[in-house]
N, C-alpha and C positions, 0 to 999 in steps of 0.2 A: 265503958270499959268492962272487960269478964276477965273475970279473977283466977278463972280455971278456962283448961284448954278443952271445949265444948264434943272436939273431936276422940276424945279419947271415951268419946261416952258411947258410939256409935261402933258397934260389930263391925269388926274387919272382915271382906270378902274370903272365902275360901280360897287357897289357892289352886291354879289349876291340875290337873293330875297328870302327873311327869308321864313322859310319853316313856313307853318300852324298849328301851333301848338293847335287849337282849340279841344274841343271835346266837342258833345253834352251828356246830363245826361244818355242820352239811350247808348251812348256808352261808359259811365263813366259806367255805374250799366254792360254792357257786360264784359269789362273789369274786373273788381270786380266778374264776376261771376264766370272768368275763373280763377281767382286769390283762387279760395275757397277752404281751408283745403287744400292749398301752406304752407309753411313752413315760407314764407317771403309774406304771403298776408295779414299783419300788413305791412307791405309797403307800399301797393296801396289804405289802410285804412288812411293811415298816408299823403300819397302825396294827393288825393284828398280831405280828409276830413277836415285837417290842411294847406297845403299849404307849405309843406313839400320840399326842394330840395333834390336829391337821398342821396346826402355825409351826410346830414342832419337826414334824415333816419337812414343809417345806422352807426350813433354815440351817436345816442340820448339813454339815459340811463335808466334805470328804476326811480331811483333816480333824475330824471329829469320831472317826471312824476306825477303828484299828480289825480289819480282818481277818488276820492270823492270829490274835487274842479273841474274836468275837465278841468288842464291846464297842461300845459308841458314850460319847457324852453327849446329853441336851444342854445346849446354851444358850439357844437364842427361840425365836418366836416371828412369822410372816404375820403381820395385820395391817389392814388399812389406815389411811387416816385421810384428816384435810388435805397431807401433803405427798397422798400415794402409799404406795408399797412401800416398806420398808420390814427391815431385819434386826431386831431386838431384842429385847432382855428377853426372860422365860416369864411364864403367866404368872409366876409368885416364885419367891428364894427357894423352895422347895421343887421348885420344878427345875432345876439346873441339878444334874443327877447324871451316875453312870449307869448303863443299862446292860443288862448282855444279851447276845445277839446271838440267837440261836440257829442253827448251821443251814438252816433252809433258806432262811433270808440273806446270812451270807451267799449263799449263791445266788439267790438273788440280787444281793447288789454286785456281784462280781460280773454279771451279767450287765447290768445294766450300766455298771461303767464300761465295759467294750461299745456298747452302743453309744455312748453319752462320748465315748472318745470320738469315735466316727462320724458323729454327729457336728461335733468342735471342729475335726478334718477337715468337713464340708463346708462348716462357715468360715473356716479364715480367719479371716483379721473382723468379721463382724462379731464375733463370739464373746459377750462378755467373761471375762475370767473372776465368776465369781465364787468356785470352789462349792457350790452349792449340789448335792444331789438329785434333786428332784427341779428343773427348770427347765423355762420355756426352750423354743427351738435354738435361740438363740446366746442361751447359760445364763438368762435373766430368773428373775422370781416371778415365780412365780402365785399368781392372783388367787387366794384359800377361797373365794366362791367358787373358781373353774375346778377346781378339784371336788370341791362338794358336787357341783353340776356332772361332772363326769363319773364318781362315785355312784349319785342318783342312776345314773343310767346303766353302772352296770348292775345295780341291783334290779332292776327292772328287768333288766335281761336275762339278770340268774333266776328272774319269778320270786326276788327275796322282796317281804317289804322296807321298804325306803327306810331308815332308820339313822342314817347320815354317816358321815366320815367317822365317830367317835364313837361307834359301835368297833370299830379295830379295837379302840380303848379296854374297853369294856368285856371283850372277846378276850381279851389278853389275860385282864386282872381274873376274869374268872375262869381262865384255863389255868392258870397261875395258882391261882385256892385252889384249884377241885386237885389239881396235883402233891401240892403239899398236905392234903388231906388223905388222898390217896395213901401218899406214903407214910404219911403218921400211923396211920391205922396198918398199916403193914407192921409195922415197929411194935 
């Protein structure tokens, strides 16, 4: 028997070195370009302009959304499991939050529910009614790799590098800081 835990005597690895998740505005509006008249480019409206996480995206509801106030609440969260897709809580109590929505994105979603209507037109009665904004052809959830994979590719096309869907994130908080800092310093 050892009386002490042998492992605590041994150097922990480094950890590895967080990938770059920056991007500038010029590759923020690339991004967005390539994203245009996409079917999920209310995504990349939503991750950059709101500050949006992917699961966050793609659970947030119509009814969650007030566009003549230009605010949204985050309630729920898209992840995998054993038992499929599903739509659930937020990634921690802190993440259930009202956000505002600032007017460009509102058009953007004001746009994308005209399509997202005539989209439901065309499916009929196969059309799930799940109140979701961002969803497959058919008003299901949709699956947060396809959106990363789709993400990927328009970054590639804008010639941005890859940096994933939570670069919107990141885009956001820190257009968010450099503006309240702006205006502090004005004050």
């Amino acid at each position: 028997l050892v009386g002490v835990n042998v492992a605590r005597q041994v150097p922990r690895p480094a950890a590895p070195e967080a990938r770059n998740r920056e991007v500038s505005a010029h590759d923020a509006q690339a991004i967005l370009e390539q994203a245009r008249e996409h079917r999920y480019e209310v995504a990349a409206w939503l991750a950059f302009g709101c500050g949006l996480r992917r699961g966050e995206v793609l659970a947030l509801r119509w009814s969650e959304v007030d566009l003549k106030a230009g605010t949204l609440t985050v309630s729920g969260n898209v992840t995998r499991s054993s038992a499929g897709l599903q739509r659930g809580a937020t990634k921690t109590r802190r993440g259930r939050r009202n956000v505002p929505v600032p007017p460009v994105v509102v058009q953007a979603l004001k746009a994308h529910k005209k399509r997202q209507s005539a989209e439901q037109l065309a499916a009929g009665s196969a059309w799930e009614p799940t109140g979701l904004i961002v969803t497959t052809e058919l008003g299901g959830l949709v699956e947060p790799r396809t959106l990363s994979r789709v993400w990927q590719r328009w970054a590639k096309d804008a010639g941005v590098a890859d940096t994933g869907t939570h670069t919107g994130r990141h885009y956001a908080a820190s257009t968010l800081l450099s503006q309240l800092e702006a205006e502090a310093s004005e004050q």
